[in-house]
VMD Tcl script that draws the C-alpha trace (Angstrom):
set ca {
  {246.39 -107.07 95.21}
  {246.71 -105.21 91.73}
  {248.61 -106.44 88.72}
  {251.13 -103.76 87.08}
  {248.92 -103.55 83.08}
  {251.48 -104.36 80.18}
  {251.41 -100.84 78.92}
  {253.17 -100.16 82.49}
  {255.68 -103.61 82.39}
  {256.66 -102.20 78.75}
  {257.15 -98.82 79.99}
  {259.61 -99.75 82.59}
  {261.40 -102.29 80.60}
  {262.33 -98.99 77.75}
  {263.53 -97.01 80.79}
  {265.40 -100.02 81.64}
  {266.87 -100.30 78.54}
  {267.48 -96.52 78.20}
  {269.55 -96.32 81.81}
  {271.08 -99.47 80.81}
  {272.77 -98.19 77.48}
  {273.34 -94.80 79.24}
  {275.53 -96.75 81.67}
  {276.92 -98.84 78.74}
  {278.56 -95.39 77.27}
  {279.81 -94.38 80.21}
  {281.35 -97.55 80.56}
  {283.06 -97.77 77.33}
  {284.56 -93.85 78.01}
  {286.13 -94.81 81.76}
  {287.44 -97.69 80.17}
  {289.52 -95.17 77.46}
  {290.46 -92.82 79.96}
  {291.59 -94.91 82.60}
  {293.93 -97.24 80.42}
  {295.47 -94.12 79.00}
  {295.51 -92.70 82.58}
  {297.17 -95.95 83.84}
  {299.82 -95.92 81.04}
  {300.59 -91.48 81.58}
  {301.07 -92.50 85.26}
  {303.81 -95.14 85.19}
  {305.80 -93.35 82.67}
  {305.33 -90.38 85.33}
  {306.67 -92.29 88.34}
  {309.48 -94.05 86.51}
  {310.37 -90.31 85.74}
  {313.65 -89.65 87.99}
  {312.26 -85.20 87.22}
  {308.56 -85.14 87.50}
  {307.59 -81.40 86.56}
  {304.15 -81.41 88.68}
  {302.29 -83.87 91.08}
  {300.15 -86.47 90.61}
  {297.38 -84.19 89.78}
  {299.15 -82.57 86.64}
  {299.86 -86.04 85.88}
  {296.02 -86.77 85.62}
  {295.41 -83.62 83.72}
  {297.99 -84.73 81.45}
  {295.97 -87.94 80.67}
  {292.84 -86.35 80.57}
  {293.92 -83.75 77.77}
  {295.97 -86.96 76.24}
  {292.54 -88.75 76.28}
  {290.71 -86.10 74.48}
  {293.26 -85.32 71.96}
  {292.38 -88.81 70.78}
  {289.25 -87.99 70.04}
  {290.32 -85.35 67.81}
  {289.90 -82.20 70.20}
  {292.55 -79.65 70.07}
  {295.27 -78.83 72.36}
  {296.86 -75.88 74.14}
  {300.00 -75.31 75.48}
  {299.91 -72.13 77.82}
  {303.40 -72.64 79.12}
  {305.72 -71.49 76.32}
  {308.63 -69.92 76.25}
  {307.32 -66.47 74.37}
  {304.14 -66.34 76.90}
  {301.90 -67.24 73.88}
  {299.88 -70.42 73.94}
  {300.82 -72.92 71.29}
  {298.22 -75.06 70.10}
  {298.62 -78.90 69.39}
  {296.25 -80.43 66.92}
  {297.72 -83.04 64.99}
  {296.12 -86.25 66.78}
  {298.05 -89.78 66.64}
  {296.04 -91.59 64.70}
  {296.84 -94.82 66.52}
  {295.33 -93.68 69.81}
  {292.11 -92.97 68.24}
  {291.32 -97.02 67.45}
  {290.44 -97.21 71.20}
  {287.99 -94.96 71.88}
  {286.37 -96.07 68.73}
  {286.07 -99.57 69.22}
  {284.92 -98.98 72.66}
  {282.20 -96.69 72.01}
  {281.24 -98.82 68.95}
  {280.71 -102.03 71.11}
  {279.05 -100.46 74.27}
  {276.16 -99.49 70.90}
  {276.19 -103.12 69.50}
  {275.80 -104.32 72.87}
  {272.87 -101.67 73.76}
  {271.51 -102.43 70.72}
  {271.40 -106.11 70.15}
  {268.19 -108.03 72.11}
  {268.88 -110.21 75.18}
  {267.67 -113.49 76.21}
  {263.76 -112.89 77.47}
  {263.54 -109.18 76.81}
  {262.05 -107.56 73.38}
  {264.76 -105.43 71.03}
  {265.36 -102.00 72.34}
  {264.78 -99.51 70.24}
  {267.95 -98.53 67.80}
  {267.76 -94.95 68.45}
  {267.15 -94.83 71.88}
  {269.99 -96.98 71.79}
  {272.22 -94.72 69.80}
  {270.63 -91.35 72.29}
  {271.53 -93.33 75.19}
  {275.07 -94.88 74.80}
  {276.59 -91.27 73.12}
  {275.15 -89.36 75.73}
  {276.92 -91.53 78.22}
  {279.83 -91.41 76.49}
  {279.63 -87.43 76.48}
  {278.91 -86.93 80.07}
  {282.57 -88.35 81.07}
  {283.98 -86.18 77.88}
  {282.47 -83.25 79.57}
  {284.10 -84.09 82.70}
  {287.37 -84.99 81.10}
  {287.45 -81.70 79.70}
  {286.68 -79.99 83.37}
  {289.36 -82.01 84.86}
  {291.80 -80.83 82.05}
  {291.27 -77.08 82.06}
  {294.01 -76.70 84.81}
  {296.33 -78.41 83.43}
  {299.77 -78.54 81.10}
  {297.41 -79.54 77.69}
  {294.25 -77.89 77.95}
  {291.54 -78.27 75.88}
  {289.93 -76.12 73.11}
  {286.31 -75.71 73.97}
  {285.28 -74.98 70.52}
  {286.97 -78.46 69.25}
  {284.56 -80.39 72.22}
  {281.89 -80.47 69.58}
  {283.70 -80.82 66.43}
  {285.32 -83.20 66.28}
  {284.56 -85.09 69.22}
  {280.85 -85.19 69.34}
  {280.82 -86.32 66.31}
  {283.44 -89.06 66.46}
  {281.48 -90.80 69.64}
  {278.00 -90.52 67.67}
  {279.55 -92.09 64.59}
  {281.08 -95.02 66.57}
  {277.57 -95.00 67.96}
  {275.67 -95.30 65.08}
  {277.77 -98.06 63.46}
  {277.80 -100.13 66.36}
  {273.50 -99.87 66.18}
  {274.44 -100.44 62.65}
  {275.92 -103.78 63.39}
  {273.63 -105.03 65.52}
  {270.69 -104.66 63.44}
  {273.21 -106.81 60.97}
  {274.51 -104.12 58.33}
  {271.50 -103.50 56.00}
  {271.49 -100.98 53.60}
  {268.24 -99.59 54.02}
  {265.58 -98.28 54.07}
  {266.15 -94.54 53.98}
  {264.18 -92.45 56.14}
  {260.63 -91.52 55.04}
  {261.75 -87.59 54.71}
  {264.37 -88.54 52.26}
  {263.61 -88.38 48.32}
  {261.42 -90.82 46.82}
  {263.64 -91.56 43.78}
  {266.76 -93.04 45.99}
  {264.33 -94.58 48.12}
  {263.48 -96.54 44.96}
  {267.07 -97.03 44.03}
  {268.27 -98.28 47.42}
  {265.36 -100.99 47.78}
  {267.00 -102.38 44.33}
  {269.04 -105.57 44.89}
  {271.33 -104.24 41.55}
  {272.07 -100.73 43.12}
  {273.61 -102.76 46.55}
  {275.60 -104.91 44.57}
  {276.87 -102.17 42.61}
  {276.71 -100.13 46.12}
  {278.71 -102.92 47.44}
  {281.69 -103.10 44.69}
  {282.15 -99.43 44.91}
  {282.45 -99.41 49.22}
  {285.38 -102.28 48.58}
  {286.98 -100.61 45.66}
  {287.52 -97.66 47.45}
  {288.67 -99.15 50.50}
  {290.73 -101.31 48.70}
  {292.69 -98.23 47.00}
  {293.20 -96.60 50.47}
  {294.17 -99.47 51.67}
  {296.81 -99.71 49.36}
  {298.14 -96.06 49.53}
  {298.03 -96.60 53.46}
  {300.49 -99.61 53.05}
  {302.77 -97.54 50.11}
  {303.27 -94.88 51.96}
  {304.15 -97.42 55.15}
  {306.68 -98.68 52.98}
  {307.80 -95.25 51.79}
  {308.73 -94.17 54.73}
  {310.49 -97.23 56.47}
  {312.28 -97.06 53.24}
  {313.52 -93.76 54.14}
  {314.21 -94.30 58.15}
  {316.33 -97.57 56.82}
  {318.47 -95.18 54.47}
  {318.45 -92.25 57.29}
  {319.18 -94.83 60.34}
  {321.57 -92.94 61.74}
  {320.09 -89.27 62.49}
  {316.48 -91.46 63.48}
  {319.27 -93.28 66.13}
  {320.64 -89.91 67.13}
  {317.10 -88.05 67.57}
  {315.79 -90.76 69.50}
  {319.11 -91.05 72.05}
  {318.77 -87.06 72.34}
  {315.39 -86.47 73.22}
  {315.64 -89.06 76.63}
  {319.08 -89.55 78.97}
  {316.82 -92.31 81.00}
  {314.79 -95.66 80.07}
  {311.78 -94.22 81.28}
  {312.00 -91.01 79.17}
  {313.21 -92.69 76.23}
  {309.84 -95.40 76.84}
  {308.23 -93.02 76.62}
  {309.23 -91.16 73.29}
  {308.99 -94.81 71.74}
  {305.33 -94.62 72.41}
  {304.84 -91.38 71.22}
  {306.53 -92.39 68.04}
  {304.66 -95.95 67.81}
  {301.12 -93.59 68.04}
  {302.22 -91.70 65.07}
  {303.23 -94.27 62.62}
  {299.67 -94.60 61.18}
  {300.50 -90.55 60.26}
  {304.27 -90.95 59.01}
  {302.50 -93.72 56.08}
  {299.64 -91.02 55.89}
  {302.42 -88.26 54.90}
  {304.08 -90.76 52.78}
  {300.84 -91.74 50.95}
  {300.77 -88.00 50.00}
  {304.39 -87.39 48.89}
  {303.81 -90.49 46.68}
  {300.80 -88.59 45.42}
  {302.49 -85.70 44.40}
  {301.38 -82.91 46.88}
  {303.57 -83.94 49.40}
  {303.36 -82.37 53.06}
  {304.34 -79.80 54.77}
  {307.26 -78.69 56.77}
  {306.16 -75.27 58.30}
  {305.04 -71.77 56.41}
  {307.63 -72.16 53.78}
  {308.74 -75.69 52.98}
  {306.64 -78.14 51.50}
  {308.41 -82.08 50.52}
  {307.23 -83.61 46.89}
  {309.21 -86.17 44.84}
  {310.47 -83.30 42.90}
  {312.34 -82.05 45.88}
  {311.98 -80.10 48.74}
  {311.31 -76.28 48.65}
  {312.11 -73.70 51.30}
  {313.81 -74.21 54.54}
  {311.70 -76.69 57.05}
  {311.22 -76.42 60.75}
  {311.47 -79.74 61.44}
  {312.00 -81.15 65.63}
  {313.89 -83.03 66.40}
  {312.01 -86.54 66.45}
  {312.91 -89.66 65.19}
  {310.13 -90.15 62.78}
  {310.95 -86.92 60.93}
  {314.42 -88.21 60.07}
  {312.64 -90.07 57.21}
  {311.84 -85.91 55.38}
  {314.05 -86.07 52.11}
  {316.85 -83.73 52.02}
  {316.78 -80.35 50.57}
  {317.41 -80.06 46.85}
  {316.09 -81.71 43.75}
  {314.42 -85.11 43.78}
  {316.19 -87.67 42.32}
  {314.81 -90.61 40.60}
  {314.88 -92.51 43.86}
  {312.64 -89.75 44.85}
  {310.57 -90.25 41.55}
  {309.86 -93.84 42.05}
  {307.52 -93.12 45.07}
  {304.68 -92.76 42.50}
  {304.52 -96.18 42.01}
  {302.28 -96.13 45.28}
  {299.00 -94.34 43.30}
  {299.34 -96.18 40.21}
  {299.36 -99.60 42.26}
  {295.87 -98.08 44.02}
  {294.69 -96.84 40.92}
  {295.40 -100.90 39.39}
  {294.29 -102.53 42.98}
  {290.80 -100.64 42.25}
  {290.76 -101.21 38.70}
  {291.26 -105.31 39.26}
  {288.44 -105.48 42.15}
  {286.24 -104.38 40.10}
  {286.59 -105.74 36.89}
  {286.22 -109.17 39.13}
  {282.63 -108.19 40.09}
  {282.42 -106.52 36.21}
  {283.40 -109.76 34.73}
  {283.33 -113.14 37.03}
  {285.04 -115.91 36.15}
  {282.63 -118.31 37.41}
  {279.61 -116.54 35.34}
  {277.75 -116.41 31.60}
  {279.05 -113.54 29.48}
  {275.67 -112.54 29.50}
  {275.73 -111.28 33.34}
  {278.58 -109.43 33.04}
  {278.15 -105.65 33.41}
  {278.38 -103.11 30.55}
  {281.34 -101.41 29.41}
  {278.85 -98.15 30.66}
  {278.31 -99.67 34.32}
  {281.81 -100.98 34.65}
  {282.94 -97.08 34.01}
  {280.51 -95.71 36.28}
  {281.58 -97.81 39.29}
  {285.02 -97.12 38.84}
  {285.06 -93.45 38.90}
  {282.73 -94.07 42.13}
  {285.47 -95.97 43.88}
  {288.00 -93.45 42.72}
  {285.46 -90.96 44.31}
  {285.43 -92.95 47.63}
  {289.22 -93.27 47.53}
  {289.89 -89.72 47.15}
  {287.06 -88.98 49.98}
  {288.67 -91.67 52.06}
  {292.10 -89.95 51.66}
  {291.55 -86.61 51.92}
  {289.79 -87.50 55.19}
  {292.70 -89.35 56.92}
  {295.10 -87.06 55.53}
  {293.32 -84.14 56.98}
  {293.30 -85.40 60.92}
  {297.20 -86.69 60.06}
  {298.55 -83.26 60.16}
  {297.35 -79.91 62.37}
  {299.57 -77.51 63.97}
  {302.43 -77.65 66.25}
  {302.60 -73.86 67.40}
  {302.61 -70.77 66.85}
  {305.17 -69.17 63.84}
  {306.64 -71.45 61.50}
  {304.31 -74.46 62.94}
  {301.34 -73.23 62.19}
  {301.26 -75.58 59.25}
  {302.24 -79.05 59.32}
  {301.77 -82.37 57.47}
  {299.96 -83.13 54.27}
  {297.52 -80.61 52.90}
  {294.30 -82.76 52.54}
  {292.08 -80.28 49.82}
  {295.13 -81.09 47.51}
  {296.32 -85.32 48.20}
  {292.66 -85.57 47.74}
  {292.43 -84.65 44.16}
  {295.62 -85.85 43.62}
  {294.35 -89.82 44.65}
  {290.81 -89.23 42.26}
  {293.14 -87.91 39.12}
  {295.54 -91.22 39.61}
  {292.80 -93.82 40.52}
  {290.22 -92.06 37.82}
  {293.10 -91.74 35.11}
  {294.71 -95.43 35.51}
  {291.89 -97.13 36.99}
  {289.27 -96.47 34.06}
  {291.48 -97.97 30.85}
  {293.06 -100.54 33.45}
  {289.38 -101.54 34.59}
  {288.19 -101.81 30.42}
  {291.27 -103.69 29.40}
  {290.83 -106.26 32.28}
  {287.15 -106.62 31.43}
  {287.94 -107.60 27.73}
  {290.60 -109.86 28.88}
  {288.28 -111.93 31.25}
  {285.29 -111.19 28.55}
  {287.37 -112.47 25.32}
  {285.58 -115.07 23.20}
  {285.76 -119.09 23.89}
  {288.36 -119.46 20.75}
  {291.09 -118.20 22.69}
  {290.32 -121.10 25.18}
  {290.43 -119.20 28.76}
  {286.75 -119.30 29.98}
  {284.67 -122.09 31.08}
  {281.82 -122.92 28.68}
  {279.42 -122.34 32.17}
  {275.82 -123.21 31.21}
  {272.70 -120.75 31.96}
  {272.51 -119.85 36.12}
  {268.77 -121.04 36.23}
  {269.44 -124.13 33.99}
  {270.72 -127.73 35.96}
  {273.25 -129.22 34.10}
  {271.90 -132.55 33.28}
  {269.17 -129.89 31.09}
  {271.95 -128.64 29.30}
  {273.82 -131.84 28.29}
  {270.73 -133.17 27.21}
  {269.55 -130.40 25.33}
  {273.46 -130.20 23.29}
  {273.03 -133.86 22.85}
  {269.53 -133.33 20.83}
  {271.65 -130.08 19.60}
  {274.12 -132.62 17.57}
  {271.16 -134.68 16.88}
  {269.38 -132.35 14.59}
  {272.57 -130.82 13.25}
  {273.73 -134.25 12.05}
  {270.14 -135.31 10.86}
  {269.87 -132.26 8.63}
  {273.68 -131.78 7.28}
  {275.30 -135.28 7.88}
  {278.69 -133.58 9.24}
  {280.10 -134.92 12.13}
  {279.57 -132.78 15.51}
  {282.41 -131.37 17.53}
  {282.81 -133.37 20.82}
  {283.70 -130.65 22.55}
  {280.75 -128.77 21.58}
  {278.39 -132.11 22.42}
  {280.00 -132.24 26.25}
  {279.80 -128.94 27.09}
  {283.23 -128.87 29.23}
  {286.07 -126.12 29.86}
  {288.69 -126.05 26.78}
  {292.40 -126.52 27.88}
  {294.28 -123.22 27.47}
  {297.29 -125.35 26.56}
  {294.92 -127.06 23.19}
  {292.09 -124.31 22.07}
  {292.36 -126.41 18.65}
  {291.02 -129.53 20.94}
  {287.42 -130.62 19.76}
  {288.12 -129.41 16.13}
  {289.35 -132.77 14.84}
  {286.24 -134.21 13.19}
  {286.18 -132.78 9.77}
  {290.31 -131.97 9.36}
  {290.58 -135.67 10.57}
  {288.56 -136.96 7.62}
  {289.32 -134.38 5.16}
  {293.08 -135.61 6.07}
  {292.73 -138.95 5.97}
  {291.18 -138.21 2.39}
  {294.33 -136.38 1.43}
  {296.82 -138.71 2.26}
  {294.75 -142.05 1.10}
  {296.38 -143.60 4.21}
  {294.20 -146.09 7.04}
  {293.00 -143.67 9.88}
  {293.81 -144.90 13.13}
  {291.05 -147.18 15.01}
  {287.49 -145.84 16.13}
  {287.16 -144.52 19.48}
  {285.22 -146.54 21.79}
  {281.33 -145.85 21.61}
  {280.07 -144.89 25.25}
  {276.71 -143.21 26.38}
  {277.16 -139.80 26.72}
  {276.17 -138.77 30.35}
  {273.08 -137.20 31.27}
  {269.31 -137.59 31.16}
  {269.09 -137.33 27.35}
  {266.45 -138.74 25.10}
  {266.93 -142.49 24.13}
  {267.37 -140.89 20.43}
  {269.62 -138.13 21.28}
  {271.73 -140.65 23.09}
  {271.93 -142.72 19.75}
  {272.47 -139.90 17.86}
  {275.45 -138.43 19.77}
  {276.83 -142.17 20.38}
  {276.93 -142.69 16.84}
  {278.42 -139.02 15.92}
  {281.13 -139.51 18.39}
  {282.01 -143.48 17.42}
  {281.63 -142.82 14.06}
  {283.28 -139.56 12.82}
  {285.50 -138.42 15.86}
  {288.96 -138.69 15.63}
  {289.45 -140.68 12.63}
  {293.24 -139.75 11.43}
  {293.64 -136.95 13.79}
  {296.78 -135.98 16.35}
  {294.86 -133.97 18.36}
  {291.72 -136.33 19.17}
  {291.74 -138.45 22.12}
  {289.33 -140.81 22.61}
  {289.37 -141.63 26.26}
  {288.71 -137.77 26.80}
  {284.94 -139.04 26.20}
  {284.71 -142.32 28.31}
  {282.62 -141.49 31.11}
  {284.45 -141.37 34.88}
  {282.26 -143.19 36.81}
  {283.35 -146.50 37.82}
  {279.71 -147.88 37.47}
  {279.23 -146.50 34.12}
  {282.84 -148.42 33.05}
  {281.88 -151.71 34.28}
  {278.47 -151.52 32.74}
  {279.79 -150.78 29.88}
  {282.19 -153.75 30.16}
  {279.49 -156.08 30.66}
  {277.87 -155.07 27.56}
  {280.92 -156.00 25.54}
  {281.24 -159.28 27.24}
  {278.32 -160.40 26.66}
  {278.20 -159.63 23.23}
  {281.75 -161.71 22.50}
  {280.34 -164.35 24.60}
  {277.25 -165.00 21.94}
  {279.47 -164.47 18.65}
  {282.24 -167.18 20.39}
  {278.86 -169.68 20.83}
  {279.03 -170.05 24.46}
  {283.11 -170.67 24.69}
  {283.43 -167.95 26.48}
  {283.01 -168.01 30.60}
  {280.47 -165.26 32.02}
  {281.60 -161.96 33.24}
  {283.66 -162.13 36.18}
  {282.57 -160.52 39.35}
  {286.10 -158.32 40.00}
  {285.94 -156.68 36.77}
  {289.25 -155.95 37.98}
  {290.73 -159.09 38.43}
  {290.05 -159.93 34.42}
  {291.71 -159.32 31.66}
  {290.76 -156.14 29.57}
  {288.64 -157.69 26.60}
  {288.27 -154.12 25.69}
  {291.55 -153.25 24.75}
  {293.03 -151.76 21.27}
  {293.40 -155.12 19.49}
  {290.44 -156.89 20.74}
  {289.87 -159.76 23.51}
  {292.03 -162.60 23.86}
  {290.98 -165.74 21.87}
  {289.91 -168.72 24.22}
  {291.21 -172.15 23.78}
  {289.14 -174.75 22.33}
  {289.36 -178.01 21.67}
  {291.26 -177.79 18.58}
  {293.25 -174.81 19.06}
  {292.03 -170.90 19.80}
  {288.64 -169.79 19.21}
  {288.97 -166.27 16.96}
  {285.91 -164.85 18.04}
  {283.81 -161.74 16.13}
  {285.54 -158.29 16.46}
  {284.39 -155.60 18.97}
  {280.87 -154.79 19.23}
  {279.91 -151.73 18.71}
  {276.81 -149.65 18.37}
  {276.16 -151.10 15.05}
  {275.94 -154.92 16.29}
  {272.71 -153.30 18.45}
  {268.98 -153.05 16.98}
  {268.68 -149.76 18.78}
  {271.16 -147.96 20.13}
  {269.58 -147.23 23.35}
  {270.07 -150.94 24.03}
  {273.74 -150.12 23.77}
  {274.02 -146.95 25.90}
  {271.74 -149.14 28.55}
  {274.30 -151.47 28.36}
  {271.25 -154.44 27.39}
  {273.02 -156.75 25.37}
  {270.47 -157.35 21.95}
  {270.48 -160.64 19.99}
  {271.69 -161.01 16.65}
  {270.70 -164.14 14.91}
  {271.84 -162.79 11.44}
  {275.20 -163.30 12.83}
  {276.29 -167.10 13.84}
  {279.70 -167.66 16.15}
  {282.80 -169.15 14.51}
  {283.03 -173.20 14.62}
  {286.20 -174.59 16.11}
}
mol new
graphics top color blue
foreach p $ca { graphics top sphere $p radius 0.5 }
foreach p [lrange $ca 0 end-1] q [lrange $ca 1 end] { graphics top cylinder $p $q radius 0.2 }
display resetview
């Protein structure tokens, strides 16, 4: 017997794969034509007047089908003998197709349990072919029918709406990376792409944009259920009139649900200012609307302004651009200026520009896309032009974003870039720096400043945290408290407490910035709070308790009990006025005042919280 070599076994797993993402396609395309086939069928039996059989009714859903795709339409059966075409494409039928053809390429794409990755663009060959067979019989099956299909639109669009649903489900499945370019294309943005800085900035501009058509989308949504709420009535009437029957009137609802995603497309445009298109000679704006329009009778189209001048209800639907322009402007400036980030990494006033007027770019691109499948003809005559005029509401959305955008984008990057005195940003230390590093190097900071000039530090400065918005003059206390307390000749208020500040400092710097904050801070000033320095750890507090203890306990000569085990239990001997006296034999023991960093040899004792003897200094007799 003969082994098969593993030149052959590899061989017939690629066909393998091949057949099996060919099937995949044709999959995903039955599944979109026989749901829509399903749906044209029960609204055809509930119909109490069917115009043909069954088989028109398939034909129907056929040409239904591929007008989804974006293919174009004909009507041979008119009333003047001359075909009408149909090209304007309800935008909601198209998400579908799309998703289907997009996961039958992820799944053809994406390596399964015991067999190597297939290759991405057999993949991508395999499942649009597929896909295109059953188009190309669709479009057979359709050709005797009521909607017939326009051979010349079988390639554009809808070839190349299944290969791009194609190529970003292979996309996905190799996980979204951006890059590398093919080996033909130029060497310079082959460079550029394999930067990490050009796909962040890549990045920012790709949400930008889609953020600011985003936002028209959902403007002109609310644009025009403004304008079917005010219109009610005639959008009531047009829908009653069109259907006598449930099933009819079903099936005008659907219609009418398909085409929403164009009514907020046309009303993204009349908020732009071009405004759309109501045959050869009438075109809506928000300064009115010009000509006479040759509108059906439809329920959506009850929300098309009246004829006349706009009013400034009319006027206020350009609100809708400048809130893209500001949407675009804000996402940005929060990748042009973090919050969480050194001033140094934020971008230049240069960059910031330059990825602005890109997303304003996308948005415009994004819009004059959508807006140009949202519209297409109707018929023949007046019809011939209908809905927005994309090579216009595209300009239109890059003069708004591009015009408000840029100064909104600067202004909002010198408001999150303005300087620590105004007490809004963080004081964040260095990205590749740990934070213990940077306490202890601003503790050796105060250190040397106080070694050199003898002023007193700012605590603020020395702990390195976040100002309070509601007190930017917080931390500024030292020298106004003394210079104060020098002015009025009046007794300051009692010393802080001295604690360790946190960290893995120096023995000296600790010493140095225990003595600048016990000894300077907050003397005689309002603003200065000492417990804003007392470390929050409940260690650190009880440690520090200890100390204190044990240092009363040798100036009382050995009155005093130890420390107690609940710290919590006791009595605070650390309070404002000092411990409480303990009795003696002849009456209450007043023992020496608090301790502080001066009753240590060293201060690091202190901050260790190791109590250090003091023989210069004997305990009160009873």
């Amino acid at each position: 017997m003969t082994q098969r070599s593993p030149k052959a076994t590899a061989e017939r797993n690629r066909t393998l794969d091949l057949a099996s993402a060919l099937v995949r396609g044709a999959v995903a395309a039955g599944l979109g034509l026989g749901s829509l086939t399903v749906l044209v069928m029960v609204v055809w039996i509930s119909s109490p007047y069917p115009d043909s059989g069954p088989g028109g009714a398939l034909r129907a859903a056929a040409g239904v089908w591929l007008l989804a795709h974006g293919a174009g339409l004909v009507r041979p059966d008119t009333l003047s003998g001359v075909p009408a075409p149909v090209s304007m494409v309800p935008l909601l039928l198209v998400l579908g197709p799309v998703w289907l053809a997009h996961r039958a390429a992820r799944d053809a794409a994406e390596p399964e349990e015991g067999r190597p990755r297939p290759s991405r663009a057999g993949a991508f060959c395999a499942v649009t072919a597929g896909y295109l067979l059953v188009v190309a019989g669709a479009a057979a099956c359709a050709r005797g029918g009521s909607l017939r299909p326009d051979p010349d639109t079988l390639v554009f669009p809808v070839a190349l709406v299944v290969a791009g649903a194609a190529a970003a489900g292979v996309w996905t499945a190799a996980g979204r990376p951006f890059g590398p370019l093919p080996s033909w294309s130029p060497l310079v943005l082959q460079e550029a792409v394999a930067r990490t800085l050009f796909r962040d900035r890549a990045e920012a501009v790709c949400r930008s944009a889609a953020v600011g058509v985003t936002v028209l989308l959902g403007g002109g949504a609310l644009l025009v259920a403004v304008a079917l709420g005010r219109n009610a009535e005639a959008a009531q009437d047009a829908f009653l009139g069109l259907a006598g029957d449930w099933s009819g009137r079903f099936a005008v609802l659907l219609l009418a649900a398909s085409l929403v995603p164009n009514a907020a497309l046309w009303g993204a445009a009349y908020g732009l200012g071009p405004g759309f298109s109501l045959g050869t000679g009438a075109t809506a704006t928000p300064l009115g609307l010009d000509g006479t329009p040759a509108v059906p009778h439809f329920p959506l189209l009850a929300a098309v302004p009246d004829q006349g001048p706009g009013s400034l209800l009319n006027g206020a639907a350009l609100a809708v651009p400048v809130a893209a322009a500001l949407a675009v402007a804000w996402f940005t400036a929060r990748r042009a200026a973090p919050a969480d980030a050194p001033r140094a990494q934020a971008w230049s006033t240069r960059e910031t520009v330059r990825v602005t007027l890109l997303a304003a770019l996308g948005c415009a691109a994004g819009t004059a896309l959508l807006t140009a499948v949202a519209g297409g003809p109707l018929g023949t005559g007046a019809l011939r032009e209908f809905g927005p005029v994309w090579w216009l509401a595209g300009p239109a959305a890059l003069a708004w974003t591009a015009g408000i955008g840029v100064p909104a984008v600067l202004l909002l990057r010198l408001w999150r870039l303005r300087i620590p005195g105004w007490a809004w940003r963080r004081d964040v230390p260095e990205a590749d720096e740990p934070p213990a590093t940077a306490t202890a190097r601003a503790a050796m900071t105060v250190a040397a400043v106080q070694a050199e000039t003898g002023e007193k530090a700012e605590a603020e400065a020395v702990i390195g945290r976040r100002r309070r918005w509601w007190a930017p003059w917080r931390g500024r206390g030292g020298a106004s408290g003394a210079a104060g307390d020098a002015a009025s000749g009046g007794t300051g208020a009692p010393a802080a407490s001295s604690v360790p500040a946190p960290g893995t400092a120096p023995d000296a710097a600790s010493g140095a910035l225990v003595g600048a904050i016990g000894s300077g801070a907050g003397r005689g000033d309002a603003g200065f709070e000492p417990y804003d320095f007392l470390p929050t750890d409940p260690w650190h507090e009880k440690d520090f308790r200890e100390a204190r203890w044990a240092s009363l306990k040798r100036g009382s000569g050995g009155l005093m009990a130890d420390f107690p085990a609940d710290a919590a239990d006791a009595a605070d001997p650390v309070g404002p006025a000092g411990p409480a006296a303990p009795a003696g034999p002849t009456g209450p023991v007043v023992p020496a005042g608090p301790a502080g960093p001066a009753d240590f040899a060293d201060p690091a004792d202190f901050a260790a919280g190791r109590p250090a003897p003091d023989p210069d200094r004997p305990g009160p007799t009873p």
